[in-house]
N, C-alpha and C positions, 0 to 999 in steps of 0.2 A: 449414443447413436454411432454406426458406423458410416468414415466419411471414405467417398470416393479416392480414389486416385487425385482426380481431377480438383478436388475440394481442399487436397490436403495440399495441394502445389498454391493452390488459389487465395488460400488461410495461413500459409507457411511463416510468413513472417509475423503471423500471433502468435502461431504454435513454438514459434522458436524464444518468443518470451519465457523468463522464466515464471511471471505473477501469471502468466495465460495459459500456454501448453491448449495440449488438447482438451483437457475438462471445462479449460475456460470459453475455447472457441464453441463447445459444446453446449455451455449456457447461452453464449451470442445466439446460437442457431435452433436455440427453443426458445428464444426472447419472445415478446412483442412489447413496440413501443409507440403510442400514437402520436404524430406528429398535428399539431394544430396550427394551421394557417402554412401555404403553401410558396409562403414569400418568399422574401430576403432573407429572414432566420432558416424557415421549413425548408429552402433549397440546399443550403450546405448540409445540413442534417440531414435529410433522406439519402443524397450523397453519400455521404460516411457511413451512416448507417447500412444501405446497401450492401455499401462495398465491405462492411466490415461480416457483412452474412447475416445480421440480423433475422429471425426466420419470418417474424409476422412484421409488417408495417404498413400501420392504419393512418391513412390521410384524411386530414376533412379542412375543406375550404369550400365558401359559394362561389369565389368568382372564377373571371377568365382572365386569360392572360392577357396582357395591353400593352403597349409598344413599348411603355414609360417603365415596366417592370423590368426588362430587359437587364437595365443597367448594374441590375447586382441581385437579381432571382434568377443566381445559374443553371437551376434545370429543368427550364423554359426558353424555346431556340425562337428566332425570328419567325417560321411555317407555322410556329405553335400559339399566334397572334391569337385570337378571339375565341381559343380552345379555351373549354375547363379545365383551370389549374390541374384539379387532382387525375386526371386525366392525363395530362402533359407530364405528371411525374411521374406517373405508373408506370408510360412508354420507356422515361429513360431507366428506371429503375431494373424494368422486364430486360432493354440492352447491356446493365451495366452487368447485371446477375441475376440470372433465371433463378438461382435456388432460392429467392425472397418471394415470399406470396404478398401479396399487397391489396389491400382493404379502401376504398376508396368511400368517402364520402362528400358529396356534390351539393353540399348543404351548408350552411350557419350553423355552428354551436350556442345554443339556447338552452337558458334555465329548464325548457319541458326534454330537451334529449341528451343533454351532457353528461348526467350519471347513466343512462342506458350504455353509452358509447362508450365510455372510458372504464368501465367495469371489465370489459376482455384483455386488459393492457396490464401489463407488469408496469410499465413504464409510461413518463407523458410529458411532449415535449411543447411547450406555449414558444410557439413563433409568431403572434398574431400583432398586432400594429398597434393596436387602442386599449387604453383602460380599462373599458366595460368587461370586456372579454376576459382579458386577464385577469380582473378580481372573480368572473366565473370562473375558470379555469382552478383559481386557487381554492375558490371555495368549494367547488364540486372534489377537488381532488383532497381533500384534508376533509368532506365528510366520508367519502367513498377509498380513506384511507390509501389514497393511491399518491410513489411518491411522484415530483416532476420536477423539470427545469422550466424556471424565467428566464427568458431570455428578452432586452429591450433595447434599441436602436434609435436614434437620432443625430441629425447631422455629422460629428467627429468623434460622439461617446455611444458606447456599449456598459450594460450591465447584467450580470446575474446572479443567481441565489439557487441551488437545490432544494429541496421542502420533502423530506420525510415524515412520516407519523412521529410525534414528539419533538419536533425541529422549530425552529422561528419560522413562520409564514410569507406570504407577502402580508397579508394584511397589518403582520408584526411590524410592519419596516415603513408601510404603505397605507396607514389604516384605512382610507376609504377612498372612492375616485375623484378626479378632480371632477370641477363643474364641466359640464360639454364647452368645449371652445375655449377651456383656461391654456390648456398646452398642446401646440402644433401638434400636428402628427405630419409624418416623412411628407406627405402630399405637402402640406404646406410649408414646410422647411428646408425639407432638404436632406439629404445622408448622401454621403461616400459610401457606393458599393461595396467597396472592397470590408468595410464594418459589419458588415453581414457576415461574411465569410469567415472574421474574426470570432465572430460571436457566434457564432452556427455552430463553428466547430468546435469548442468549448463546450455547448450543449453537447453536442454528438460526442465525445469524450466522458461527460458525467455519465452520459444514458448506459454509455460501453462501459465504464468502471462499475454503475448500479448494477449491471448484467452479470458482471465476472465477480463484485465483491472484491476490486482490486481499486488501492488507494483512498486517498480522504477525499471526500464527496466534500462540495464548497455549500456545506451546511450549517446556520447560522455566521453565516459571511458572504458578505454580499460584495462581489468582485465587479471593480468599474475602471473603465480606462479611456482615456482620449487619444485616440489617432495623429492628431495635430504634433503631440507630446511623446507620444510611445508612453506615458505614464501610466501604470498599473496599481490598484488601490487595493486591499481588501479590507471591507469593515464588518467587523465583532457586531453582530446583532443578537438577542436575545428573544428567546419564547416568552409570549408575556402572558400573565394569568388572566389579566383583565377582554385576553382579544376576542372579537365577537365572532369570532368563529373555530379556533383553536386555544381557547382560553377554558378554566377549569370550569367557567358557566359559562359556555358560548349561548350567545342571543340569536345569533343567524343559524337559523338551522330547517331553511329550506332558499332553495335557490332564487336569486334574483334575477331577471336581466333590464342593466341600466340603461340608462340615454346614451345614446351612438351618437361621438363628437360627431359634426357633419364638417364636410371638407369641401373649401371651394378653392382652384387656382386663377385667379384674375389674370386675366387676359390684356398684354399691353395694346 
């Protein structure tokens, strides 16, 4: 593709990379990468992504924005109060950089449409909050051979894992969900904002590296850190032959969707 004037001022500091140059910022800007759930993780990553020229990027989240989001879903402003997420993010994405086309979906990710949606993506980012979700995400994306980042958040720790075709899984690491209501979710516990950003942007780096074929992808290594510590972990996991869904006989091999932990905040 030929880039503008304007495009090549705007990318200059990829282009001046040398693993990037122009063939790479070239791949960024015939990318697409869908961003699932439009939170705390989904906000730093369509950020970066954006701004990095990604050309396609597909949103999907059902809800709306709520006051309590605020505190660490940055691209979501106060006016954008009981707006639809994916709505609130297309705005800022359309100001941060017109040359991004952006896909929105104003919906749940469910066993009957998640391989329909993530089939036009090179790429696929899980920003989503709960369990359920995240073992679809991983297993719609390991049938429908598409790779992605996990990304997961709670109170002072972050974690993640890349998953390409032949990689360790989540389910490798994570074999099945917990019961509803075994482990908080952010509504009932709690997170520092700022862990978001941490971890956002880490995805949005793997997604850019997937793009360019530049660097080691944090595959079969599952990277985790606590904030409180600044401590940074990574652990060695393994594809395993037995998993029921990337295993040499997988057993799941149509989509589920599980019990939604339910979330209440008690009122003093």
């Amino acid at each position: 593709m030929d880039f503008t004037e304007d495009q090549i001022q705007r990318y200059s500091r990829h282009i001046l990379l040398q693993d990037v140059g122009v063939e790479g910022q070239e791949k960024i800007s015939n990318g697409k990468v869908l961003i699932i759930g439009a939170g705390g993780l989904g906000a730093p990553v369509a950020l970066y992504l954006a701004a990095a020229g990604v050309g396609t990027i597909g949103i999907i989240d059902g809800d709306v924005v709520d006051l309590s989001n605020l505190q660490r879903q940055i691209i979501h402003f106060t006016p954008d109060v009981h707006k639809s997420k994916v709505l609130s993010a297309k705005e800022k994405i359309n100001q941060l950089n017109p040359d991004v086309k952006v896909i929105t979906y104003h919906q749940l990710l469910t066993a009957s449409n998640a391989l329909e949606i993530i089939k036009e993506y090179d790429f696929v980012v899980d920003g989503t909050d709960n369990f359920p979700v995240k073992f679809l995400i991983n297993d719609a994306c390991v049938m429908a051979k598409k790779p992605f980042s996990h990304g997961g958040i709670l109170r002072f720790d972050g974690q993640t894992i890349t998953v390409v075709p032949g990689t360790a899984c989540y389910r490798c690491v994570f074999h099945a969900p917990p019961p509803p209501n075994a482990v908080p979710t952010c509504s009932q516990a709690g997170v520092l904002g700022a862990i978001a950003g941490m971890l956002g942007t880490i995805q949005a780096a793997e997604a850019l590296k997937y793009l360019t074929g530049v660097g080691d992808l944090l595959t079969n290594r599952l990277l985790t850190f606590n904030a409180k510590t600044m401590e940074f972990r990574t652990i060695k996991v393994k594809q395993h032959t037995s998993c029921q869904v990337c295993g040499t006989h997988p057993t799941l091999t149509e989509l589920v969707d599980y019990e939604q932990a339910t979330c209440e905040i008690k009122q003093k």
